[in-house]
C-alpha positions in Angstrom: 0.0 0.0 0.0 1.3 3.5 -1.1 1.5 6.1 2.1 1.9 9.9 1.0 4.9 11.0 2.2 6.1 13.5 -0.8 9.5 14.6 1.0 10.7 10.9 0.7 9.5 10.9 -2.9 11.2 13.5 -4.0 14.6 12.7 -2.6 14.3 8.9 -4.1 13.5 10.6 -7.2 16.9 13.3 -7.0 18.4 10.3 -6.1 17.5 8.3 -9.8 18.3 11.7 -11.2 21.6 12.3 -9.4 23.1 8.4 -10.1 21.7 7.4 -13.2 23.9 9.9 -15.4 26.5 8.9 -12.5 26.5 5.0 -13.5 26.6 6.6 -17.0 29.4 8.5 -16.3 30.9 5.0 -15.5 30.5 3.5 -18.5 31.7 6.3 -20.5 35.1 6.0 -18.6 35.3 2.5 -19.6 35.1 3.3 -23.1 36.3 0.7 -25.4 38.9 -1.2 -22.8 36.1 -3.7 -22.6 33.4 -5.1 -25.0 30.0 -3.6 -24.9 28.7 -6.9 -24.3 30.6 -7.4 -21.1 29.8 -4.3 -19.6 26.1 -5.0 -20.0 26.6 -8.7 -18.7 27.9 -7.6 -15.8 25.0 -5.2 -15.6 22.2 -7.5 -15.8 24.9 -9.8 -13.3 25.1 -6.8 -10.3 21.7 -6.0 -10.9 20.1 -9.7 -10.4 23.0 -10.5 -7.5 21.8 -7.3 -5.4 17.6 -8.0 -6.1 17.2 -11.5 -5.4 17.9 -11.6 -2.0 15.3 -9.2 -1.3 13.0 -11.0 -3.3 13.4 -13.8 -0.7 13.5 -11.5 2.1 10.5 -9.7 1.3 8.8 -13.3 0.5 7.7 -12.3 -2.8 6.1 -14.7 -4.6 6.7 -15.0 -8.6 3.7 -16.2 -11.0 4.4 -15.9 -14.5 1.7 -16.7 -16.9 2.9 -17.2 -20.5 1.8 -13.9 -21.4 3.6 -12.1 -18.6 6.3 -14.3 -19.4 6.4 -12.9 -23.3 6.0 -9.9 -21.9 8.9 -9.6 -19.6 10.9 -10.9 -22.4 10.1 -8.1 -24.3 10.6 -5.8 -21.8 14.4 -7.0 -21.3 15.1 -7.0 -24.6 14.3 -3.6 -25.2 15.9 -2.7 -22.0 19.3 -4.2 -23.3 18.8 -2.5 -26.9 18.4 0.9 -25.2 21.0 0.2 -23.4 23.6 -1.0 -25.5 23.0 2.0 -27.5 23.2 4.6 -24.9 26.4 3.0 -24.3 27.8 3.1 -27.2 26.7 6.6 -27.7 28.2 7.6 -24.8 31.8 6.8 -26.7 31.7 9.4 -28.4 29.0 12.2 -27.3 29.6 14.3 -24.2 27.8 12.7 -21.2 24.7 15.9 -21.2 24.3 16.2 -25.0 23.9 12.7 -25.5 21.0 12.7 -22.3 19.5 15.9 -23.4 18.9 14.2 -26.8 17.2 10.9 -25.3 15.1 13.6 -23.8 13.0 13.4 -26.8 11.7 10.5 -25.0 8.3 12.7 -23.4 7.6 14.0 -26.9 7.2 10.7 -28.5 5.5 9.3 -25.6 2.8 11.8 -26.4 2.7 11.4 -29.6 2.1 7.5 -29.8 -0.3 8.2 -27.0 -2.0 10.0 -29.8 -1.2 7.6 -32.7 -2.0 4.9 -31.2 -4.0 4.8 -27.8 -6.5 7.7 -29.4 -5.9 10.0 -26.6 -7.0 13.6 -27.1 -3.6 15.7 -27.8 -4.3 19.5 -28.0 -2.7 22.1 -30.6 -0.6 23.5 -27.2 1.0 20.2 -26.6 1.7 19.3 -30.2 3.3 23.0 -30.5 5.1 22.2 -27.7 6.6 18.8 -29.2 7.9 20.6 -32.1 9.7 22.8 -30.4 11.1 20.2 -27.7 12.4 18.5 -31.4 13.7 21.9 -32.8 15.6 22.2 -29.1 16.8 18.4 -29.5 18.1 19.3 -33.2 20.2 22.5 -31.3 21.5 19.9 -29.1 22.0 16.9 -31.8 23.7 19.8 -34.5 27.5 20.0 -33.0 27.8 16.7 -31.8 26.5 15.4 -35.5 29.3 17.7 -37.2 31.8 16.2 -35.0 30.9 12.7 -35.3 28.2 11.7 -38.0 25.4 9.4 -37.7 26.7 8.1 -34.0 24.5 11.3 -32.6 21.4 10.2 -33.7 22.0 7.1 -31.3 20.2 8.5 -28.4 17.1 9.4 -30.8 17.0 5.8 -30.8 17.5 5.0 -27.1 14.5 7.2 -26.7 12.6 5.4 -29.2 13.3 2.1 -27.9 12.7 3.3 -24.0 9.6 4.8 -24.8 8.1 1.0 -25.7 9.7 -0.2 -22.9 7.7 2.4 -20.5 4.7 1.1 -22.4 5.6 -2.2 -21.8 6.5 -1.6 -18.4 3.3 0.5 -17.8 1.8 -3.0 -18.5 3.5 -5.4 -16.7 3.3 -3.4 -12.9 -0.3 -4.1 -13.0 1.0 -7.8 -12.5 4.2 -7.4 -10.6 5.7 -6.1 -7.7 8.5 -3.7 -8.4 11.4 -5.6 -7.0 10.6 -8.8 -8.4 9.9 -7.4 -11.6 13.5 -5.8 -11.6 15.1 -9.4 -10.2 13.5 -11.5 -13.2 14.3 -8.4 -15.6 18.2 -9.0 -14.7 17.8 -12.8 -14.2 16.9 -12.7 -17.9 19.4 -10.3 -19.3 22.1 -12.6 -17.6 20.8 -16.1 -19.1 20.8 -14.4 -22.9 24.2 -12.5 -22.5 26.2 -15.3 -20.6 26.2 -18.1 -23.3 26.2 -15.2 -26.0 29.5 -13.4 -24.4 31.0 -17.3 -23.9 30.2 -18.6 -27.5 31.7 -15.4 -28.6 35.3 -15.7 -26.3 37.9 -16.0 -29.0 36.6 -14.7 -32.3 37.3 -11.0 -32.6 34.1 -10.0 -32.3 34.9 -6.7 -31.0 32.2 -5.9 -28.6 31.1 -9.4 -27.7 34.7 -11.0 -27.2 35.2 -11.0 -23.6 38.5 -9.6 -22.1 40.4 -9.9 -18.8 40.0 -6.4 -17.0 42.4 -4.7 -15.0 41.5 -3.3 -11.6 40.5 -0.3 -12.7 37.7 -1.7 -15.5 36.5 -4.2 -12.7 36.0 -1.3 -9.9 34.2 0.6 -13.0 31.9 -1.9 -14.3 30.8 -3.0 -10.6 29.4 1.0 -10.6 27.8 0.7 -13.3 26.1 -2.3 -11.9 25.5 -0.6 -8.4 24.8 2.7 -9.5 22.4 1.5 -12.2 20.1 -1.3 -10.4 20.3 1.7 -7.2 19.0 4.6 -9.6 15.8 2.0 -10.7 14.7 1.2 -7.7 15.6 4.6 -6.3 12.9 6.0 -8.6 10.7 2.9 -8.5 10.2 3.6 -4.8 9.9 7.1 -5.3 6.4 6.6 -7.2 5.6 4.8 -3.7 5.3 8.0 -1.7 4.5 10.5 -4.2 2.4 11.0 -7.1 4.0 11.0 -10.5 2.7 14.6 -11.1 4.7 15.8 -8.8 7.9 13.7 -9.7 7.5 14.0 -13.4 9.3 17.6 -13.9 12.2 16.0 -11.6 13.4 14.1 -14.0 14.8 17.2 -16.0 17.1 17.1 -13.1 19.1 14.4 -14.6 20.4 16.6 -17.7 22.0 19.6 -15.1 23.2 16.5 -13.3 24.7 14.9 -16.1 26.6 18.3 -17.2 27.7 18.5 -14.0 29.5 14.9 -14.3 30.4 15.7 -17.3 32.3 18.7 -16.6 34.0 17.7 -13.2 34.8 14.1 -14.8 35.9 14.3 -18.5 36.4 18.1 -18.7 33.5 18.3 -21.5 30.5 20.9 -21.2 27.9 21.8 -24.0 28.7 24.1 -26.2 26.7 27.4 -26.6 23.8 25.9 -29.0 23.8 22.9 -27.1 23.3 24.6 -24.0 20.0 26.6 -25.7 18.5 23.4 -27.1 19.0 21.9 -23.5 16.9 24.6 -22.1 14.5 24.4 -24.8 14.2 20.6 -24.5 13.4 21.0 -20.9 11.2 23.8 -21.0 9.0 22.0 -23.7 8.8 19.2 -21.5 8.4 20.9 -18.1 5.4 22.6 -20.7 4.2 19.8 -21.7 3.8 18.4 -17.8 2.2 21.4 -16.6 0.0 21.3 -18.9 -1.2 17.7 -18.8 -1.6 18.3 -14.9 -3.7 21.2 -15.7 -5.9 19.6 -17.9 -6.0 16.2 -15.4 -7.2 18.9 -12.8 -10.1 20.5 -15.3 -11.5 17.0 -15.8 -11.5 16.1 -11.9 -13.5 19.4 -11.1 -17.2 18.3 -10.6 -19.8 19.4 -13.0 -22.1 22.5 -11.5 -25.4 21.7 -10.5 -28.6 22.1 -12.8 -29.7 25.3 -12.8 -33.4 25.4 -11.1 -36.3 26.1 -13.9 -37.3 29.5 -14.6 -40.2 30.4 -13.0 -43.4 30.7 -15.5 
């Protein structure tokens, strides 16, 4: 049962948005020094190690139906494609370009509400998608000059996340939050191990496993931490306060992830970066408010009949 406790809320949910650009961060310092396929095995390996005994602690129990079991599938499969390619983005984009771009992610969600769920979108809110894109274009322009086609990458981790909220979305109705995160990296770990041990010894550049030094091990055991911890950080958040009030947090994450970006790899967005960021999050902060404004129209109770006129 949820208890309203909105402080608690919002500190989970600075939490997500202070260590999930953080366990970024991590993998970005990795770079190539180990396969992409590694760094997410060990991911789905941290994050299934750390859950599972509170699984059993909390004496959850796990049904799976065959179509929760498809869709849970689904749902870690998208999880590890937007992954992989946030990762790889991260190679070569600074750390709050490339999150500023993913961004896009409350845009499309709106838009395939529209498309596709036949919810009523208003001329305000699809004015303020187009210029949340224009902003992510501002953002997208430098990074594209500087590196081609890789910064369009986080365009596609936002596509991919935004059907894995929808997924998600469905699968809570059935599934406790912990659980649901414990069988998430359960699975992620029984489709990369066999796939990262077939692949040991041919080349394959980001599936070959290596041997990592000290420093790779201490840095993919962050990104493990840091990334299962920012989940359930703003999985619990949602537990003590409404998502109206926690949805314009998440902006947070992009002044977060400059901030890291700066103090860690000496990078900071350039000057039309730094206006689409603002325009990004201003269309989305836009966007919110205005949702919440209309939620608030619909909740107000209808006036009562007006008496006859008297003949």
């Amino acid at each position: 049962m949820s208890i309203d406790r909105p402080l608690l809320g919002v500190s989970l949910m600075l939490g997500f948005c202070a260590l999930a650009p953080l366990s970024d961060a991590m993998a970005k310092l990795i770079g190539t020094a180990v396969p992409l396929g590694q760094v997410m095995l060990v991911r789905f390996a941290v994050q299934t190690i750390l859950l599972w005994p509170l699984v059993a602690r909390g004496g959850h129990v796990i049904r799976l139906t065959p179509g929760l079991t498809w869709l849970l599938v689904a749902r870690m499969l998208l999880q590890l494609a937007g992954m992989w390619a946030m990762f790889l983005s991260l190679r070569y984009l600074p750390l709050a370009d490339a999150i500023a771009i993913a961004y896009v992610m409350p845009f499309l969600m709106l838009l395939l509400g529209w498309l596709v769920l036949d919810e009523d979108v208003g001329a305000r809110r699809f004015a303020a998608c187009i210029v949340g894109f224009c902003g992510t274009l501002m953002v997208m322009q430098p990074s594209f000059s500087n590196v081609g086609w890789v910064a369009a990458l986080p365009l596609l981790v936002a596509v991919i996340f935004t059907l894995y909220m929808l997924v998600t979305r469905r699968v809570c109705r059935e599934m406790d939050p912990i659980p649901l995160q414990a069988v998430n990296g359960l699975m992620g770990t029984a489709l990369l191990f066999p796939i990262i041990l077939l692949a040991e010894g041919t080349g394959w550049a980001e599936l070959d496993p290596v041997d990592p030094g000290a420093r790779e091990i201490g840095l993919l055991a962050a990104v493990g931490i840091l990334g299962t911890m920012s989940h359930m950080f703003m999985t619990w958040s949602l537990r003590f306060a409404p998502a109206s009030t926690l949805a314009p947090m998440q902006y947070l994450e992009i002044p977060f992830a400059a901030l890291f970006g700066w103090l860690i790899f000496a990078q900071f967005p350039d000057g039309l970066a730094r206006v689409g960021i603002l325009v990004v999050m201003a269309s989305g902060l836009y966007i919110i408010w205005r949702e919440r404004q209309l939620l608030r129209l619909q909740a107000r109770p209808l006036p009562p009949p007006m008496p006859p006129a008297a003949e």
